[in-house]
N, C-alpha and C positions, 0 to 999 in steps of 0.2 A: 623763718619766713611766715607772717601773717598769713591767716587763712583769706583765699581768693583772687591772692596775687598768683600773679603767672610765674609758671617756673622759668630760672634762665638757662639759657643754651649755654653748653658749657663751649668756650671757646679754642678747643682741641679739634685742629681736621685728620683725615687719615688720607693717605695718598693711595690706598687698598682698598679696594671692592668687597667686600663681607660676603657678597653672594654673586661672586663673579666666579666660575673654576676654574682649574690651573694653579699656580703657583705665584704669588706676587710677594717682592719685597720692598717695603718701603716704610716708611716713617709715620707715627703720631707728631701732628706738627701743635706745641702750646709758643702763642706769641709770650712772648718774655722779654720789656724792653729793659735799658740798663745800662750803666755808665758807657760799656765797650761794644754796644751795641744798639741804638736805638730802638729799630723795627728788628728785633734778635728775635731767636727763637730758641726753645729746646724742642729736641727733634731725637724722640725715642725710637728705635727699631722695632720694627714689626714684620712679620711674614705670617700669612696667607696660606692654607692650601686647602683645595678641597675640590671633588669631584661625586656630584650626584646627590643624594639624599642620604641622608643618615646622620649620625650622634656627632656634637660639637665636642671639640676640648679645647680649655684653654688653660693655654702652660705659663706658666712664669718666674722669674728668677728676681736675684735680685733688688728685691721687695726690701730689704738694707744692703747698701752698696758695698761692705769688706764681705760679701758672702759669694763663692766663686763655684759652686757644684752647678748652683742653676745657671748661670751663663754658661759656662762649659760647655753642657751638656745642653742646652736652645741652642746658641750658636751652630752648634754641630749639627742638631737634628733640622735645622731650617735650612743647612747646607747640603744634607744627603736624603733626607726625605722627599719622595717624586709622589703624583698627583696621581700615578699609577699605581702607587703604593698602597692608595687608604681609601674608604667609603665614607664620605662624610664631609668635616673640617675640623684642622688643625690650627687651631690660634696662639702665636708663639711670641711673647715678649722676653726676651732672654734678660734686659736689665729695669725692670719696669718702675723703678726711682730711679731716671738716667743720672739727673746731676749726685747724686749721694754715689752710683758706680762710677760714673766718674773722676768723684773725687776720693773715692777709697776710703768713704767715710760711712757710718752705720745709716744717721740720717741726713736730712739735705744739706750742702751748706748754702740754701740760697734762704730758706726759710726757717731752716733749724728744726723742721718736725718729722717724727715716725712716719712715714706711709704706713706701716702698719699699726698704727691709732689713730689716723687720718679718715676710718673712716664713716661714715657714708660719703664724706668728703664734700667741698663747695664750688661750684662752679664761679662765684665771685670771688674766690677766698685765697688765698696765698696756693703758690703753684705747685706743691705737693698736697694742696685740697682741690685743685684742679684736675691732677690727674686721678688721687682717686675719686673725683666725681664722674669723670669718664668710664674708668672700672664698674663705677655703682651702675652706672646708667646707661650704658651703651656695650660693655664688653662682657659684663657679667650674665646678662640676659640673653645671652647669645648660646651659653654652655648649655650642657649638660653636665660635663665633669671637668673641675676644678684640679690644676696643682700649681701648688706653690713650693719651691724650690729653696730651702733653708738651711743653712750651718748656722755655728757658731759664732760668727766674725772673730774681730779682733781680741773679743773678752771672755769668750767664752769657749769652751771643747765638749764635744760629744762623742758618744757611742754612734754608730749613723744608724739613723732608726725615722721610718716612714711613719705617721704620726693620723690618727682622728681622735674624732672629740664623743662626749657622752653627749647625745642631743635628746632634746625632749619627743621627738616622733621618732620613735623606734627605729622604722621601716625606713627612715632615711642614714639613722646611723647606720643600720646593717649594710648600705648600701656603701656608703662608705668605709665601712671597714673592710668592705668586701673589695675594693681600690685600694686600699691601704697594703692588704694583706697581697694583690698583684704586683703594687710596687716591688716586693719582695725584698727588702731591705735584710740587713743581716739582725737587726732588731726591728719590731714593729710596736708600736705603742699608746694606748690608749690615754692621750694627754691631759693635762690639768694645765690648762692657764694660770698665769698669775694675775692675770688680770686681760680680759677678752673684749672691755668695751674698746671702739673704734677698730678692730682687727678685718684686717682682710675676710681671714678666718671666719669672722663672726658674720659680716656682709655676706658673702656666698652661702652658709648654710641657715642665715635668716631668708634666703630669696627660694632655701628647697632646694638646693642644688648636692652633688656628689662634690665634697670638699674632702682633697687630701693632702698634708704638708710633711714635710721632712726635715730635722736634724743631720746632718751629714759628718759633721766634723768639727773644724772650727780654728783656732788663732789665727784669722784674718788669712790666710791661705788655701788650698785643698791641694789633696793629692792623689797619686794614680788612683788608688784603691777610691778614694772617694769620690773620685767624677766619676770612674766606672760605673760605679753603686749607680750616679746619677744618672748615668746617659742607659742604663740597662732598666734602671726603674721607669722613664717616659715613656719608653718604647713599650714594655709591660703594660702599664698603664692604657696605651693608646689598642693594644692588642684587646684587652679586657674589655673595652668600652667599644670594639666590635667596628676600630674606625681603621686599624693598621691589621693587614695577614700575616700569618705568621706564628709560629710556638713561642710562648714565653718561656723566659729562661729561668730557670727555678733552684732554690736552692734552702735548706733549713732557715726557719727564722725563726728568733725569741721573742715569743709574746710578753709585754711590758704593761703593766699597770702605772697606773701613780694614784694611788688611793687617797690620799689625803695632805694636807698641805705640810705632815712633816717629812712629807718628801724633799722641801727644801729647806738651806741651812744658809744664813747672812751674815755677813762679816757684822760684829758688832766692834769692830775695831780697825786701825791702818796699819798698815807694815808691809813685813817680809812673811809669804807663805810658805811652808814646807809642808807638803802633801805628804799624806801616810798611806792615800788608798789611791791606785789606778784607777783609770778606764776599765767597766767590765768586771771590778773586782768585785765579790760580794762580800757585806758586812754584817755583823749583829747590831741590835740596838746597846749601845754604850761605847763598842769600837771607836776608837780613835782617827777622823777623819781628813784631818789636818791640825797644825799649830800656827799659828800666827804672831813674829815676834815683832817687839817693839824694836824701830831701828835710830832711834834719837840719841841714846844711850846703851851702854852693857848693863849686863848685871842686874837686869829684870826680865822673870821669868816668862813665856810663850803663854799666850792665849791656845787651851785646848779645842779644837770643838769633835763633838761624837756626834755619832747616827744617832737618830731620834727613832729608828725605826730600823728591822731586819732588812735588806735589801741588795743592789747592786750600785755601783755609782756608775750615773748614766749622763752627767754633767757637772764638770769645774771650771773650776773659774782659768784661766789660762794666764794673765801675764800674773811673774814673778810678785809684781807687788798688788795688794790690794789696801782698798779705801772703804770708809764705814756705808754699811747700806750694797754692795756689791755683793751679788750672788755669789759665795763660794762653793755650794755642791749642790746635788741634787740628786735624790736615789728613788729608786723606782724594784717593783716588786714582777716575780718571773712569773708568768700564769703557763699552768699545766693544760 
C-alpha cells in the first residue's frame, strides 16, 4: 500500500457485540461469491462472553483445518461456559480457517494458502488474507492473552506440549511462558520456528500481546487423552489470566528446549519409513532415527538417518510413506 492512501475496511461483519455482556453466538460473515453461490458467504463461528471489566482472551483452533484438539475443546467451552462464570471476555473461534476445517485439509482449498503465513493478511486479497486481516485488525487488538490450539494434522505427530517463543523483550516472554507453563501440558516447550514470517504467532507477540500455542498430537485425528490435554489447558489458561474462578488443575510437566536447528532432520529422500525411535523416547547423538527404503525396486539398501544431537523425539513424521524435503523428526532437549 503506497504511503497516504487510506486503509481498506476489511469486508468481514460479525453478527456479535465485542462489548455487549452475556453470552452471544454467532458468526464472522466474509462475502465470497462463486460458481454455487453468487452473493455466498463463509460464515465462521464465533461466541462472545463476557461480564464487567477485566482481561480479554482470545481462543482459537483450527488455524489448519486436519487439526481437532482446538475445535474440540472451543466448541465445548462456548457451550458450557456462563457469563456467571468469568470477569472479563472470552473470545472463542473454535475453526478459525473455516473452509480449510471444512474441508479436512491443512490449508484452504478456496485459495490454497497457510492462514498461518497469511499474516498480517489483506483486506483486498484472497479470502484466507481476509480473514487474517480481520485477526490483525480487529480481533487481535481486543486480547490480552492469546491461544492458539495446534497438533500435528495429517503429516505429522507430536509429544502434546504447550509451546512460547524466545522473544526479544524479556518481560513479555516471561509473561508468556508463564501462560504456557498454566496450560500445563504434559510437556511445555520453548519453540524454534522453522520459519516465523507470516505466523499467527508472530502477529500477536509483534502487537505485545501474551501468545501461547500447543502441539497436541497429530495424524489428522485426536484422542481422548489429547482433547483432554486441550479442554483442561483453556480453562487453565482462562483461570491464570484472572478472567475464569476456579483451581487449576495441575500436574508435572517436562520442560523442553529446542536449542538449535539440529533439532530437526529432513528426508533427503522418497519412500518407505521405518521408525527406530518413539514418541518421548530419548536419544544420543549418532542413534539411529529412522531408515528410509527405496520402494521402486529390492535389493537396495535403506537410507539411515541419526540424531544430530543428544535428545528426546518430540516430533515425526506420521504417514507411512515419505517424500523429499518432508520433515521426518524433530528432537528437542529436557531442561532441569
Amino acid at each position: 500500500m503506497k504511503v497516504g492512501q487510506p486503509i481498506k475496511a476489511n469486508p468481514i461483519t460479525s453478527s456479535v457485540d465485542f462489548e455487549r455482556d452475556g453470552i452471544q453466538h454467532g458468526h464472522l460473515r466474509l462475502p465470497y461469491s462463486r460458481d454455487d453461490s453468487a452473493w455466498g458467504s463463509v460464515m465462521i463461528p464465533i461466541t462472545v462472553i463476557r461480564r464487567g471489566k477485566g482481561a480479554t482472551a482470545l481462543l482459537t483452533g483450527g488455524n489448519h483445518g486436519d487439526e481437532y484438539e482446538g475445535p474440540i475443546a472451543l466448541y465445548d467451552l462456548a457451550q458450557t461456559l456462563t457469563a456467571e462464570d468469568i470477569t472479563g471476555r472470552v473470545i472463542i473461534v473454535p475453526a478459525m480457517n473455516y473452509p480449510a476445517f471444512r474441508a479436512a485439509t491443512r490449508i484452504s482449498p478456496i485459495d490454497k494458502v497457510n492462514m498461518n503465513r497469511a499474516f498480517p493478511g489483506r483486506p483486498d486479497g484472497s479470502v484466507t488474507e481476509k480473514i487474517a486481516d480481520y485477526f490483525q485488525r480487529t480481533l487481535l487488538p481486543l486480547a490480552d492473552v492469546v491461544l492458539d490450539i495446534h497438533a500435528g494434522g495429517k503429516t505429522l505427530d507430536f509429544v502434546p506440549f504447550a509451546a512460547a517463543h524466545v522473544l526479544p523483550d524479556k518481560k513479555q516472554q516471561g509473561r508468556c511462558v508463564e501462560v504456557m507453563q498454566a496450560f500445563n501440558a504434559p510437556y511445555s516447550m520453548m519453540l524454534l520456528e522453522i520459519d516465523s514470517a507470516g505466523m499467527y504467532d508472530t502477529a500477536a507477540e509483534e502487537m505485545g500481546k501474551v501468545f501461547v500455542s500447543t502441539e497436541l498430537g497429530g495424524g489428522g485425528t485426536a484422542t481422548a487423552r489429547s482433547a483432554a490435554i486441550a479442554k483442561t489447558g483453556v480453562r487453565n489458561v482462562l483461570i491464570h489470566a484472572g478472567i475464569l474462578r476456579g483451581d487449576p488443575a495441575f500436574e508435572p510437566t517436562i520442560r523442553l528446549d529446542m536449542p538449535s536447528a539440529e533439532c530437526f532432520t529432513f528426508s533427503e529422500h522418497d519412500g518407505l519409513v521405518e521408525p527406530h525411535v518413539d514418541l518421548g523416547q530419548a536419544v544420543r547423538k549418532g542413534d539411529l532415527l529412522a531408515r528410509i527404503w527405496t520402494i521402486d525396486r529390492t535389493g537396495r539398501p535403506a537410507a539411515e538417518y541419526r540424531a544430530k544431537m543428544d535428545g528426546i523425539l518430540v516430533a515425526r513424521h506420521f504417514p507411512g510413506r515419505i517424500t523429499l524435503g518432508d520433515c521426518l523428526a524433530v528432537l528437542a532437549i529436557k531442561v532441569e
